[in-house]
C-alpha positions as CSV (number, residue, x, y, z in Angstrom):
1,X,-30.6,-2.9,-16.4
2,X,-26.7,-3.5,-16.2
3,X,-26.0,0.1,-16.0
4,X,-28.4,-0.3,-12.6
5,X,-25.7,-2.4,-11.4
6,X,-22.9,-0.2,-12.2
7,X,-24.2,2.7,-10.7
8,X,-24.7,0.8,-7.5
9,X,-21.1,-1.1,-7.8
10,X,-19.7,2.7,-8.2
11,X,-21.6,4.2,-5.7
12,X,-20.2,1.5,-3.1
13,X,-17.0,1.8,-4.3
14,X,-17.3,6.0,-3.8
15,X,-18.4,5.4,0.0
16,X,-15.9,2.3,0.5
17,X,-13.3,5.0,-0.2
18,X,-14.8,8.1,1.7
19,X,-14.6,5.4,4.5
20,X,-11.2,4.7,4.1
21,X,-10.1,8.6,3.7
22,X,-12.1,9.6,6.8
23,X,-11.2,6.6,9.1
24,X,-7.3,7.5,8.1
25,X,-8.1,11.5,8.3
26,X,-9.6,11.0,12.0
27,X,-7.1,8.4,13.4
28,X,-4.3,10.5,11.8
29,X,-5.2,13.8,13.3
30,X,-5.8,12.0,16.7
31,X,-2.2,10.6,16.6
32,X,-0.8,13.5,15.1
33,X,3.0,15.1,15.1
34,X,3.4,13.0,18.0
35,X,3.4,9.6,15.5
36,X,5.7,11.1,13.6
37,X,8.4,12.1,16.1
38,X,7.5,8.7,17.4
39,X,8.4,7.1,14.1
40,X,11.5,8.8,13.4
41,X,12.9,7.7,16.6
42,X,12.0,4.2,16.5
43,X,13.7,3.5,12.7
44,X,17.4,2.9,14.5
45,X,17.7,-0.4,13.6
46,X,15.4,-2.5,11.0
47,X,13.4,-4.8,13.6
48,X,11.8,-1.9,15.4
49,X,11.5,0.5,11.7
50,X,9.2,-2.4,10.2
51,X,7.2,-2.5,13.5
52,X,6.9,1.2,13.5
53,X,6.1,1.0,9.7
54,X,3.5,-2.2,10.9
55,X,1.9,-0.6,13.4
56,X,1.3,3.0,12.1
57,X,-0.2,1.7,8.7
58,X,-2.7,-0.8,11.0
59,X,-3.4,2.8,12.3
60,X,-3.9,4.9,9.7
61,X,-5.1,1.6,7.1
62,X,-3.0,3.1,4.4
63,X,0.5,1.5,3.1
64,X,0.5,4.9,0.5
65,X,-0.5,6.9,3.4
66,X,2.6,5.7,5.3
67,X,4.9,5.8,2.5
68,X,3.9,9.3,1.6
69,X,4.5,10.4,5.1
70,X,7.7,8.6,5.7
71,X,8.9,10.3,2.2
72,X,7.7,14.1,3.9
73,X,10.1,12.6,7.0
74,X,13.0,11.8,5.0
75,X,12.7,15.3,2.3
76,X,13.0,17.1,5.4
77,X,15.6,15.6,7.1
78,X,14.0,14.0,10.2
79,X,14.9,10.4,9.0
80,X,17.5,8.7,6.6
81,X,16.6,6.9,3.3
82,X,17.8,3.7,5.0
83,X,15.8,3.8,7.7
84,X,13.1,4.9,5.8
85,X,13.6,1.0,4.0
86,X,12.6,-0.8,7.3
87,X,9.2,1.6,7.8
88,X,8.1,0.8,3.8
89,X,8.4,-3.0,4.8
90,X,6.5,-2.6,7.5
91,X,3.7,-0.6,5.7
92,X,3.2,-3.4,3.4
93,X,2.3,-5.8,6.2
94,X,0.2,-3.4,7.8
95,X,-1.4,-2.7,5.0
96,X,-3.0,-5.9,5.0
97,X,-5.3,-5.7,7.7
98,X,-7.9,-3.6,5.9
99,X,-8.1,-7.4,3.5
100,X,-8.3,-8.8,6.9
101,X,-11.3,-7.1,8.2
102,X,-12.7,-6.9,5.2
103,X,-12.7,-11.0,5.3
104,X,-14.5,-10.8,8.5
105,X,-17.8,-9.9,7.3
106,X,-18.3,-7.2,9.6
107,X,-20.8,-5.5,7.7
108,X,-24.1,-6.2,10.3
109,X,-21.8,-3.8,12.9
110,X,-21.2,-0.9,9.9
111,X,-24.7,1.2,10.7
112,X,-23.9,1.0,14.5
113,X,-20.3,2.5,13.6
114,X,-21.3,4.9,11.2
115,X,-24.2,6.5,13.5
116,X,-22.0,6.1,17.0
117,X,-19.0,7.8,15.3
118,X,-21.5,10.6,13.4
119,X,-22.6,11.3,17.2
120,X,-19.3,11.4,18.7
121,X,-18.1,13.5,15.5
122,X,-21.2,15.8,16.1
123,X,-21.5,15.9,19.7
124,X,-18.0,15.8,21.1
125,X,-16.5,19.0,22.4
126,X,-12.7,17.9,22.7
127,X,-11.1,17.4,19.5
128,X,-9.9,14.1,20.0
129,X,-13.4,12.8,20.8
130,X,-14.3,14.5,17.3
131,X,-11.6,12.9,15.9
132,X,-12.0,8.8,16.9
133,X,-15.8,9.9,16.0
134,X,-14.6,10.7,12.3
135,X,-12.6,7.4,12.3
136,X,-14.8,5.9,13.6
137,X,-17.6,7.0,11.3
138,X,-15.1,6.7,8.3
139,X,-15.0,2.9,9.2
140,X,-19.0,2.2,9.2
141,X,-18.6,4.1,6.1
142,X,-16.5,1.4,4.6
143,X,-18.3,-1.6,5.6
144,X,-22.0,0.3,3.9
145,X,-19.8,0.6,1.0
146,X,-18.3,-3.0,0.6
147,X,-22.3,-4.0,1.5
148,X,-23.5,-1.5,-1.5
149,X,-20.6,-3.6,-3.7
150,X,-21.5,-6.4,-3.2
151,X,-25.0,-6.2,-3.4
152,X,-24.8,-4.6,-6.7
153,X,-22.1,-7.3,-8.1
154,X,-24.4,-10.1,-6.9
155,X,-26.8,-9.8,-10.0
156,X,-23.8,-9.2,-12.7
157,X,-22.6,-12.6,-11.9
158,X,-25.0,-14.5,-14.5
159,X,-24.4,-11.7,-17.1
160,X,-22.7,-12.6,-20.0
161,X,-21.0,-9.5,-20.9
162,X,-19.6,-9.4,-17.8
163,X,-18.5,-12.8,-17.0
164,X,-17.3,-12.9,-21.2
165,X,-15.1,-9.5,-20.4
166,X,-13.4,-10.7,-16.8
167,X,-12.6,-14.2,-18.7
168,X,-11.5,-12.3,-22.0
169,X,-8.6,-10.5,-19.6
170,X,-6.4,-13.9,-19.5
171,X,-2.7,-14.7,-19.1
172,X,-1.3,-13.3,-15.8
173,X,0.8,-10.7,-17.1
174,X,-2.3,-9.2,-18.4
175,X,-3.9,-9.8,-15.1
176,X,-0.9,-8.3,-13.3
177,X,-0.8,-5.0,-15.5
178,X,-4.9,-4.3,-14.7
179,X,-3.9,-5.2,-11.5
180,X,-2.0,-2.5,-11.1
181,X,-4.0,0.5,-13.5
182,X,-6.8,0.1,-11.1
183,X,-5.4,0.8,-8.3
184,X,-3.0,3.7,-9.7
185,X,-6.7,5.0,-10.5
186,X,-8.1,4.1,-7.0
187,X,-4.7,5.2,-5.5
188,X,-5.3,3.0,-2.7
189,X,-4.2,-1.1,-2.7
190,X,-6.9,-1.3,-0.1
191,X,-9.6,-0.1,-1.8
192,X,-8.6,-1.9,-4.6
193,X,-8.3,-5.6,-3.1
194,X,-11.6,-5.1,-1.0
195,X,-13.2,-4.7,-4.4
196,X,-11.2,-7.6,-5.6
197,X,-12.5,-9.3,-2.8
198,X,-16.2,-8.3,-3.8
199,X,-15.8,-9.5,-7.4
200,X,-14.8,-13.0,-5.9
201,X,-17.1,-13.2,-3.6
202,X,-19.9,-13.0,-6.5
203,X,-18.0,-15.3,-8.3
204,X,-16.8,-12.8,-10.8
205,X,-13.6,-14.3,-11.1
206,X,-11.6,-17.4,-9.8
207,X,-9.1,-17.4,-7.5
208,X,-6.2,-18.6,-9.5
209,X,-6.7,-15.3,-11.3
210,X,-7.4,-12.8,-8.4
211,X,-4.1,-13.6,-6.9
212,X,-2.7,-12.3,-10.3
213,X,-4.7,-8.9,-10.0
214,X,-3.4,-8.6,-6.4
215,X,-0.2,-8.4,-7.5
216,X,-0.5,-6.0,-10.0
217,X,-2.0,-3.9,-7.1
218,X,0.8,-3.9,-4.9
219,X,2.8,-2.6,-7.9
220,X,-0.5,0.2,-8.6
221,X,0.2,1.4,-4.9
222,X,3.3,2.8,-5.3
223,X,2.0,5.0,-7.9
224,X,0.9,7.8,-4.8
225,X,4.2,7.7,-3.2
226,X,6.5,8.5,-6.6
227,X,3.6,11.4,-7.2
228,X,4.2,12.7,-4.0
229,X,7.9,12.2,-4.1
230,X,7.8,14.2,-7.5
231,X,7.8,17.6,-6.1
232,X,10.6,16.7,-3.1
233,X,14.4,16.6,-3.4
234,X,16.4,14.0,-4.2
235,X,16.0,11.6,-1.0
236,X,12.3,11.8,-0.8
237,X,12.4,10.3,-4.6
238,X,15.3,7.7,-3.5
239,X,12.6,6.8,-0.9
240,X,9.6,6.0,-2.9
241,X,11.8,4.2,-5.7
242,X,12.6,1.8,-2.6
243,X,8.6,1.2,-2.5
244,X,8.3,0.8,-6.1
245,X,11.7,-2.0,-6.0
246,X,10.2,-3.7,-3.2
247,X,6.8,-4.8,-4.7
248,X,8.1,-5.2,-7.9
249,X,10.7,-7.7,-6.3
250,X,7.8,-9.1,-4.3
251,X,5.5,-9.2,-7.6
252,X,8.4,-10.8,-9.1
253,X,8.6,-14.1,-6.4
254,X,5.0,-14.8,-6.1
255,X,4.1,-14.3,-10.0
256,X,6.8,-17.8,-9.9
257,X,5.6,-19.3,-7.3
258,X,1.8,-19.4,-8.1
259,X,2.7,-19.9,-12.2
260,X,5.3,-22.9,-11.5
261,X,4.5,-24.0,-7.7
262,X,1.0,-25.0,-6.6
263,X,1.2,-22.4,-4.1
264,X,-2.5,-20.4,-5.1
265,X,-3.8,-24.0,-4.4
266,X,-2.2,-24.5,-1.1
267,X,-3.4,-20.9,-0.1
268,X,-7.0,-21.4,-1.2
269,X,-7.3,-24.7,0.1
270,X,-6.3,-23.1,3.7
271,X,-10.1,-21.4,3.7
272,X,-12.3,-23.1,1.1
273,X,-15.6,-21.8,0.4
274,X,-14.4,-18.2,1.4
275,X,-12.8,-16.2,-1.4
276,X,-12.2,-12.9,0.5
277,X,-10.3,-14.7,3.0
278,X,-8.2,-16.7,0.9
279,X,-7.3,-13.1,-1.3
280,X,-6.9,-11.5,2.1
281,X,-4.2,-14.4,3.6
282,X,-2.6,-14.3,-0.1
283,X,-2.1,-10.1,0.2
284,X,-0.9,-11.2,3.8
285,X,1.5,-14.1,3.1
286,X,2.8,-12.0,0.3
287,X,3.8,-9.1,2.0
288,X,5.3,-10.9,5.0
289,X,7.0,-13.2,3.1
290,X,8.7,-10.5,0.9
291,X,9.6,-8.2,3.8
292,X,11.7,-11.5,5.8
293,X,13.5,-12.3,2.4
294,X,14.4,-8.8,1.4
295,X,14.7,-8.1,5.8
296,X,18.6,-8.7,5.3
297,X,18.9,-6.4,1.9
298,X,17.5,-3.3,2.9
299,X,20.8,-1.5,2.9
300,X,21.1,-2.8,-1.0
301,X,17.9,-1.7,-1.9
302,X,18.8,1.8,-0.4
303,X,22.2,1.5,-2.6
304,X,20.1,0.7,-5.9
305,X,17.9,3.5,-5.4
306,X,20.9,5.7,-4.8
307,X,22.7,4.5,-7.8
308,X,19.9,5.0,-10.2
309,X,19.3,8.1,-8.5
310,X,22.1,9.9,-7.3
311,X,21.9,12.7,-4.7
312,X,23.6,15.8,-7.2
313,X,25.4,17.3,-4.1
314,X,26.9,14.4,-3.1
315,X,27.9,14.0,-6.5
316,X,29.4,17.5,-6.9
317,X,30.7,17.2,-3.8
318,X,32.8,14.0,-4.9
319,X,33.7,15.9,-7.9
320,X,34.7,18.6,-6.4
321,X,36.9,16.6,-3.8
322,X,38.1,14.6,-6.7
323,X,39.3,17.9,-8.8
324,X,41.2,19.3,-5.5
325,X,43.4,15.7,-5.6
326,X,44.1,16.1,-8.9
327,X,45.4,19.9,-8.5
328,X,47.2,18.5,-5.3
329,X,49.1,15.9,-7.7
330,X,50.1,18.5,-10.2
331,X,51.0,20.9,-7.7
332,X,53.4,17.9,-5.7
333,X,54.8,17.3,-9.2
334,X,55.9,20.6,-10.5
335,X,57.3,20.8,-6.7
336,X,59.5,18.1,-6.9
337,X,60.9,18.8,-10.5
């Protein structure tokens, strides 16, 4: 009877994430080359490259979406590693708002998305009309497929095997590391907290471990960028180390905070009752809370990334230079003698 379940906890998760691909794929294509240009000009200075990175992600409701594009940007030219830094922040925060809706229990609105953006995707005859239909229809898509979730968790919560397996995973770092292998698997942070959010909401696990699992996942998210940074030159894998440094530093803060601090507490007492909300202001808080503390070190994370990864033409470059001074030297010695 459990496998029922599963079935129906995998085949909400499957159209959670068709959602999330299509919603992205349509409001992508809609904004275009002309977001990209856009972003590249607007990464000058670090206030208006995490806005840029903030609003885009909100856009396209993927941080690994983002980070994979801005990685394409920089591998190409179009944009520096450092002011790729300020965009990466940004995604993070934007990132969040996919928790956020999810939170809001929009799910009685999904059929009437689904079928108006099927229409539009159907019936339009411009291709941006096609397009806002496919995002459209890609976000009905995700709210049927958080419903599907949670219907099928609803019954698991009173099995034992279940409930015995989610309790046997104990001690945050253990919580941390799944955390993070399911959503390399998902390869999407939001897919992965709005099932997080579904397994709280059934009661599947407390709170005061959830936030352990949600930071794992920010570490998991990074997993698409340094995949997609793999093939690239140098830069583009300076870019998505960034990524990887960031939540890791970020992991790093709250996983003190929450284990010495009674900050979980503070967080879930802000929305009791409501589990998805309080996972949803806790992916939130620790995004934007990161992003203003490491704000003022952006320029050192690019350094870091640069020194674990050096660019090899700059270094044959500086060897190169380096070899002429020494010849230079000899050459001025044998002169004067």
């Amino acid at each position: 009877m459990e496998g029922n379940y599963f079935l129906g906890l995998a085949g909400g998760l499957a159209l959670f994430l068709y959602g999330m691909n299509r919603m992205s794929a349509g409001l992508s294509r809609m904004a275009g080359e002309r977001m990209r240009r856009w972003m590249a000009r607007l990464t000058s200075n670090r206030i208006s490259g995490v806005w840029s990175g903030i609003i885009v992600t909100s856009v396209v409701q993927s941080s690994s979406a983002t980070t994979v594009m801005v990685t394409g940007l920089v591998d190409a030219g179009a944009m520096t590693v450092r002011q790729a830094v300020w965009v990466i922040m940004g995604a993070n925060i934007g990132t969040t708002v996919t928790a956020q809706l999810t939170a809001l229990h929009l799910s009685v609105f999904a059929p009437l998305a689904a079928f108006a953006g099927t229409m539009l995707l159907l019936c339009g005859h411009r291709p941006v009309i096609r397009q806002a239909g496919d995002g459209l229809a890609g976000l009905g898509f995700l709210f049927l497929g958080l419903e599907m979730m949670s219907a099928a968790v609803l019954p698991l919560q009173n099995s034992a095997k279940i409930t015995g397996f989610l309790s046997g995973i104990d001690g945050p770092l253990s919580l941390v590391a799944a955390g993070a292998a399911v959503t390399a698997v998902l390869q999407s942070s939001s897919a992965a907290a709005g099932m997080l959010q579904t397994l709280a909401e059934g009661g599947m696990i407390p709170f005061s471990k959830a936030v352990y699992v949600l930071f794992g996942q920010n570490i998991g998210t990074c997993v698409t960028a340094l995949l997609a940074a793999s093939g690239c030159g140098r830069r583009a894998k300076q870019t998505a180390l960034i990524h990887l440094m960031f939540n890791v530093a970020g992991t790093m803060l709250f996983f003190v905070l929450c284990t010495v601090t009674p900050a979980a507490a503070a967080v879930e007492r802000l929305t009791p009752g409501r589990p998805a909300a309080q996972i949803a202001n806790m992916h939130t808080l620790f995004n934007v809370v990161t992003t203003l503390l490491l704000l003022p070190a952006g320029n050192r994370l690019a350094d870091a990334a640069e020194r674990i990864l050096p660019d090899r033409c700059v270094r044959e470059s500086y060897v190169t230079t380096k070899g002429e001074k020494e010849r230079i030297n000899i050459n001025k010695t044998k002169l004067f003698r």
